[in-house]
C-alpha positions in Angstrom: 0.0 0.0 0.0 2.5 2.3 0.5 4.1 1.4 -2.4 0.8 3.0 -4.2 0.7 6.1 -2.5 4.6 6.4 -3.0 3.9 6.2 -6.8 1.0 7.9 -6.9 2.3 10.9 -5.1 5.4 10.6 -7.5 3.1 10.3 -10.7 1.3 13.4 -9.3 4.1 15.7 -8.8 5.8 15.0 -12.5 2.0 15.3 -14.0 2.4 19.0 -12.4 5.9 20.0 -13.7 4.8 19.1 -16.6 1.8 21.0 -16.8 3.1 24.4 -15.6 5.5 24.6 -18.3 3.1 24.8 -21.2 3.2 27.7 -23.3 -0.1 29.5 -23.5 -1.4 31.2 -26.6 -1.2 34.7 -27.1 -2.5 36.6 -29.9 -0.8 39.7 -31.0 -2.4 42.2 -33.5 -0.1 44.3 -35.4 -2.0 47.7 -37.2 -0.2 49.7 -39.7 -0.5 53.4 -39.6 0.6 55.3 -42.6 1.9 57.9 -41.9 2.9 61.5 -43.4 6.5 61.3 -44.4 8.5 64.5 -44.1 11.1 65.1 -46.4 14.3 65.4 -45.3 15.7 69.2 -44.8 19.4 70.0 -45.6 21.3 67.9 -43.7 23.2 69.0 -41.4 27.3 68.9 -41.5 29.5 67.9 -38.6 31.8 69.8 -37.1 35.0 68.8 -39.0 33.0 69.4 -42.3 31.9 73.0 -41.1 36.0 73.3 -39.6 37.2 72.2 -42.6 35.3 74.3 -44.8 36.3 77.6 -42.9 39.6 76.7 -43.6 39.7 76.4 -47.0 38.1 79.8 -47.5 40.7 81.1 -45.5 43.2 79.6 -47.5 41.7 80.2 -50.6 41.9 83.8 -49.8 45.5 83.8 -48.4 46.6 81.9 -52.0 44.5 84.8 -53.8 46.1 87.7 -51.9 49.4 86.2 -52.9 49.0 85.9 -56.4 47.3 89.2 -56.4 51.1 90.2 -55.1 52.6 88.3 -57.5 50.9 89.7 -60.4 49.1 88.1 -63.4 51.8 87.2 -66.2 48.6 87.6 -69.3 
């Protein structure tokens, strides 16, 4: 008898391990939106871009005022 009650108390115990692990069924409902797309503005440069852009002017105008010194050989 206590055989049974041993193996019925094991059977019991496994039947409930292996019914908490089921994975339950979930619905999930995806909606699409559409949306109003903006179009992209100027974009914007980073700083080396902008750094390196200043420079070059600056350049540009030093190399000018030197060939300005220099003279035009036409």
């Amino acid at each position: 008898m206590k055989k049974v009650i041993l193996f019925g108390g094991i059977l019991f115990l496994s039947s409930l391990s292996l019914v908490s692990c089921r994975d339950t069924k979930e619905k999930t409902v995806i909606k699409e939106v559409e949306t109003e797309k903006e179009e992209p503005k100027e974009e914007r440069k980073g700083l080396l871009e902008r750094t390196g852009e200043k420079v070059d002017k600056k350049v540009n105008e030093e190399i000018d005022e030197e060939i300005d010194k220099i003279g035009d050989d036409n």
